[in-house]
ROPA-559787 format. One record per residue: x, y, z of N, C-alpha, C in turn; residue in three letters. Coordinates in steps of 0.05 Angstrom, whole numbers, padded with zeros to 5 digits, always signed. Atoms other than C-alpha are relative to their C-alpha. Last residue first. Layout:
REM ROPA-559787
XYZXYZXYZALA ...
REM end
This chain:
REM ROPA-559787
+00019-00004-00020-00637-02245+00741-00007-00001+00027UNK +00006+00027-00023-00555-02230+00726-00039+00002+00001UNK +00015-00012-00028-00545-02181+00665-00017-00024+00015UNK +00020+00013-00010-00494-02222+00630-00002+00015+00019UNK +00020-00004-00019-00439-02208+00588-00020-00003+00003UNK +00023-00013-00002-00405-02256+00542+00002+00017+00024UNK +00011+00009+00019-00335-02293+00523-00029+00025-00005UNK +00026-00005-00010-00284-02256+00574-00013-00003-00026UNK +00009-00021+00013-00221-02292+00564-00028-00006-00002UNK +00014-00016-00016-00207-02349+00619-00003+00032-00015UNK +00015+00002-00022-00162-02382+00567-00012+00027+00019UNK -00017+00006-00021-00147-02359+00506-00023-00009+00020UNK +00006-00017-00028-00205-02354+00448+00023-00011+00024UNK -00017+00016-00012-00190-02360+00366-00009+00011+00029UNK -00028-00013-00011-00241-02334+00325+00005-00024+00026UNK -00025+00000+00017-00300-02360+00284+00028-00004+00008UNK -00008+00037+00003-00354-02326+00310+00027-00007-00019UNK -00001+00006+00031-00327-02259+00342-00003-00032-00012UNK -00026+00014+00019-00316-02255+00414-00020+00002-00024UNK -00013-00023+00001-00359-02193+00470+00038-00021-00023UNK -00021+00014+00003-00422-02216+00464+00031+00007-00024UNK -00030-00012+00024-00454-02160+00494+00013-00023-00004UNK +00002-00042-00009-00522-02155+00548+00018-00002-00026UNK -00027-00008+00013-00541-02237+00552-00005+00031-00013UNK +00000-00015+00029-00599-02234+00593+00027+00007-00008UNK -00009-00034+00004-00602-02268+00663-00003-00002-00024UNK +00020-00011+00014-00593-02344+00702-00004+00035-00013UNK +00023-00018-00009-00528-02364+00720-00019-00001-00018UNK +00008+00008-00031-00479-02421+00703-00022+00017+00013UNK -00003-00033-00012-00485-02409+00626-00005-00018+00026UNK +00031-00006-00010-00467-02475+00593+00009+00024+00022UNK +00002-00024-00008-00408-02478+00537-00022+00000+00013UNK +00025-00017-00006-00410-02539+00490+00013+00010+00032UNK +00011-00004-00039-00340-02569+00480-00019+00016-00003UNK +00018-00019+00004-00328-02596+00407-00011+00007+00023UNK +00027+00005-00023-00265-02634+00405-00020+00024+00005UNK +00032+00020+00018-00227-02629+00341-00014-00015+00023UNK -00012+00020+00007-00159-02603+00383-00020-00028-00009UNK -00029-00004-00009-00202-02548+00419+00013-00028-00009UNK -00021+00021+00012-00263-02527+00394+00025+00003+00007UNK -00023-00005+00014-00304-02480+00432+00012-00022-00001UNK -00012+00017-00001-00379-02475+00433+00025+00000-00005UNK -00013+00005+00027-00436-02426+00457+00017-00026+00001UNK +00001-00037+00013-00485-02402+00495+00020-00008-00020UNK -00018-00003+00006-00516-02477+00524+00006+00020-00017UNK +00005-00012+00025-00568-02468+00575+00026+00000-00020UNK -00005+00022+00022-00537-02507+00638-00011+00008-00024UNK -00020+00022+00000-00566-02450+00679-00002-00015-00010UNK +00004+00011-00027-00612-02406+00645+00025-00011+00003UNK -00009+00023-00005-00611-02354+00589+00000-00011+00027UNK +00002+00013-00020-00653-02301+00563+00011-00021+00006UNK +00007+00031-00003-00624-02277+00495-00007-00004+00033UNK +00038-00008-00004-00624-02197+00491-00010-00018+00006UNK -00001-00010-00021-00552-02202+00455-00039+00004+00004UNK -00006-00005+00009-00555-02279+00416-00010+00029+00024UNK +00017-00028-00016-00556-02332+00441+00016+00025-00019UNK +00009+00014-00030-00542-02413+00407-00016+00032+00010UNK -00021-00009-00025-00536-02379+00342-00016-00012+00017UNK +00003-00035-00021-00584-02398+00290+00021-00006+00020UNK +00015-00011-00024-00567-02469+00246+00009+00025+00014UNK +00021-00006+00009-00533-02480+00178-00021+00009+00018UNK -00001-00026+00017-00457-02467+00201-00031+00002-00016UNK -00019+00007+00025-00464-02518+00251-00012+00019-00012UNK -00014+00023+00003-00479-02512+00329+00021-00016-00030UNK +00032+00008+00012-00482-02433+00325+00016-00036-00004UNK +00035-00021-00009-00442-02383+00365-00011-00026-00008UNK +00022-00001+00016-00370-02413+00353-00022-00004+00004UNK +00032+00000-00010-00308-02405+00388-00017-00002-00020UNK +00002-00018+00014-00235-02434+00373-00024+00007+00009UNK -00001+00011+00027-00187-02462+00431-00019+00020-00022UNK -00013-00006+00032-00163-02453+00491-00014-00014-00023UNK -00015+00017+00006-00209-02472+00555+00017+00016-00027UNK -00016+00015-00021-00253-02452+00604+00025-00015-00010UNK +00000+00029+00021-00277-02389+00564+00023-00008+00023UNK -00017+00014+00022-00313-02343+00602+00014-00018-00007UNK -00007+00029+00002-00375-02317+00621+00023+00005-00013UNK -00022+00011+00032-00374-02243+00646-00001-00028-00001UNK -00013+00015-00005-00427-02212+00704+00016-00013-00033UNK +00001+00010+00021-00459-02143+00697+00022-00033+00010UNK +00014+00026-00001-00476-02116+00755-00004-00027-00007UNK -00006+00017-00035-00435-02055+00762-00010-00034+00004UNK +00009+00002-00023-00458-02036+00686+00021-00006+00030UNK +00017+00029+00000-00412-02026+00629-00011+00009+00026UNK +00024+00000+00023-00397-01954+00597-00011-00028+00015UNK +00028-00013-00011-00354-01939+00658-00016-00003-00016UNK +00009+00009-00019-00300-02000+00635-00023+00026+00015UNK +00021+00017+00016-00290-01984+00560-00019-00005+00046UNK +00018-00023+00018-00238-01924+00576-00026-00012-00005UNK +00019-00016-00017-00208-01959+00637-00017+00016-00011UNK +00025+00016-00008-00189-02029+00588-00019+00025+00017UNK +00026+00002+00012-00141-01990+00548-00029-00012+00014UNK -00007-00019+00010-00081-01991+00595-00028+00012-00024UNK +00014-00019-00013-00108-02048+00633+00000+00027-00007UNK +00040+00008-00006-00098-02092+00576-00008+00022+00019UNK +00013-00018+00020-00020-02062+00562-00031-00004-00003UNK -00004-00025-00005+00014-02086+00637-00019+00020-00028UNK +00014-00011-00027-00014-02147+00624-00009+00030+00006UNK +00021+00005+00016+00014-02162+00551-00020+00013+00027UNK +00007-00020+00016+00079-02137+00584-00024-00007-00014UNK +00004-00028-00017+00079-02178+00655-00014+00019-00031UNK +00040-00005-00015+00065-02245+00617+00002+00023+00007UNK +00018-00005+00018+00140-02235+00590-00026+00000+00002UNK +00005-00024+00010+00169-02216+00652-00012+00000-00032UNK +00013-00029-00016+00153-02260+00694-00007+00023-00027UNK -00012-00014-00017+00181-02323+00643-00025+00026+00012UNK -00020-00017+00004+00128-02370+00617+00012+00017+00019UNK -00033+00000-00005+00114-02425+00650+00013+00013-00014UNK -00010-00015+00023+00035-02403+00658+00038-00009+00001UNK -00018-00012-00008-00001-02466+00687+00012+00019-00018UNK -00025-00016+00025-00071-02474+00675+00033+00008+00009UNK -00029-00021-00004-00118-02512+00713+00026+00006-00026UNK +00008-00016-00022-00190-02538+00707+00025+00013+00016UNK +00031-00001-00010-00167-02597+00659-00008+00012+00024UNK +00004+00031-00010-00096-02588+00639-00033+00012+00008UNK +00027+00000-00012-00065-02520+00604-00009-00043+00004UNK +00002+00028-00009+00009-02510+00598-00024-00017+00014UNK +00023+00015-00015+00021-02446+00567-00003-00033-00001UNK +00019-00021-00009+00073-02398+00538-00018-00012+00016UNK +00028+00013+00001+00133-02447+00520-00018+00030+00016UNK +00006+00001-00042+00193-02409+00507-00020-00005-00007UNK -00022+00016-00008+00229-02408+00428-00010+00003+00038UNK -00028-00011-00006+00190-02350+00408+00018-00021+00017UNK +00002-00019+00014+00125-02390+00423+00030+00019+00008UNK -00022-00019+00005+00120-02456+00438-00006+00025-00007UNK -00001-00022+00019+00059-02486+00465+00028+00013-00011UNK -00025-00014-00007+00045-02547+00510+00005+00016-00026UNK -00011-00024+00023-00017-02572+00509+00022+00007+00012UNK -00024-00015-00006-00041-02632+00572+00007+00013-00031UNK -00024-00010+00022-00104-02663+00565+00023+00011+00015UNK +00012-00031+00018-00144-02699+00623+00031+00001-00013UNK +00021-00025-00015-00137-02756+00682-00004+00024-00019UNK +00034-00011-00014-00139-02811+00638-00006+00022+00016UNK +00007+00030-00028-00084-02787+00599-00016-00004+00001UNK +00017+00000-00014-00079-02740+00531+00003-00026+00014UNK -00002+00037-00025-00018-02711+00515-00019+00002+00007UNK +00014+00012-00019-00011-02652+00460-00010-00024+00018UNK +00009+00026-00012+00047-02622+00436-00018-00006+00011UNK +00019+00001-00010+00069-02554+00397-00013-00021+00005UNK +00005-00025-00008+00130-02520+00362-00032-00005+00022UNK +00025+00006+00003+00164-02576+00361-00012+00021+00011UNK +00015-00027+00004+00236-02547+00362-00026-00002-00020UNK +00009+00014+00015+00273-02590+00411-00012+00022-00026UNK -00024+00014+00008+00304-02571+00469+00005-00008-00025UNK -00014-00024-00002+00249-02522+00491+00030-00005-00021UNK +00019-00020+00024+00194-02583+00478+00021+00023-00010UNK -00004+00017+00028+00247-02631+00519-00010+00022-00013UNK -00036+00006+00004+00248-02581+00581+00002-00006-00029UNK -00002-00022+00003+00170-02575+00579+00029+00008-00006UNK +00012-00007+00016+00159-02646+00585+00010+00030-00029UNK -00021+00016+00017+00210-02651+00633-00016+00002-00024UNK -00022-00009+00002+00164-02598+00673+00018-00005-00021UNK +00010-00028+00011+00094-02626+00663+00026+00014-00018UNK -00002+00001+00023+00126-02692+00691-00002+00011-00031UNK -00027-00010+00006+00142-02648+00748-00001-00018-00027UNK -00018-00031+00015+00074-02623+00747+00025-00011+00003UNK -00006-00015-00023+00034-02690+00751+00026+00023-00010UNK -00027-00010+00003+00003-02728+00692+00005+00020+00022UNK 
REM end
């Protein structure tokens, strides 16, 4: 699917008042989101478009860094962040009777899998691209995760 079909897509959804559509092609998904009557996100396989307006992305923006400088000298310099490649829900442990994939203190490798997020009853395993010691995992099992929000830290080996 190509971005102007993205677009008309996005048009109709606005026009309409499905609050939420998903299209899968061969080349990958497509979501489209309502919220407050304006779509918020338009995620596809390894890209995201935001078509919301400027200025609504600006204020959720503008209030993360606002809180974020009190938490940021407690972490290392070093420290590297996995995060999530995709929308949907997370969860530590393959099924609710088995141990957490890692847990903080866990040694992990590349392709090691840390966790898993569900997104439209698909179950995406999660592999660490570095090697290192998970330091803080920093979602809640269970919970809902945006894109590119920071899942774990990781002191690099």
């Amino acid at each position: 699917m190509d971005l102007k079909q993205i677009h008309e897509l996005i048009k109709i959804i606005n026009k309409s008042n499905i609050g939420e559509i998903s299209i899968e092609d061969k080349d990958g998904k497509v979501t489209i989101k309502q919220k407050e009557e304006q779509v918020v996100t338009v995620a596809a396989p390894q890209q995201v478009y935001n078509v919301a307006p400027p200025v609504a992305a600006a204020a959720p923006v503008a209030q993360a860094p606002a809180q974020a400088p009190a938490a940021a000298p407690a972490k290392a310099d070093n420290l590297v962040t996995i995060k999530s490649p995709m929308i949907g829900t997370f969860y530590r442990k393959p099924s609710p009777d088995k141990p957490n994939f890692v847990e903080a203190g866990s040694e992990i490798t590349p392709g090691k899998v840390v966790c898993i997020i569900e997104a439209m009853k698909l179950f995406n395993e999660i592999e660490a691209e570095i090697s290192g010691t998970i330091v803080k995992i920093l979602v809640e099992d269970n919970s809902p995760v945006e894109y590119d929000q920071p899942l774990f830290l990781v002191e690099p080996a």
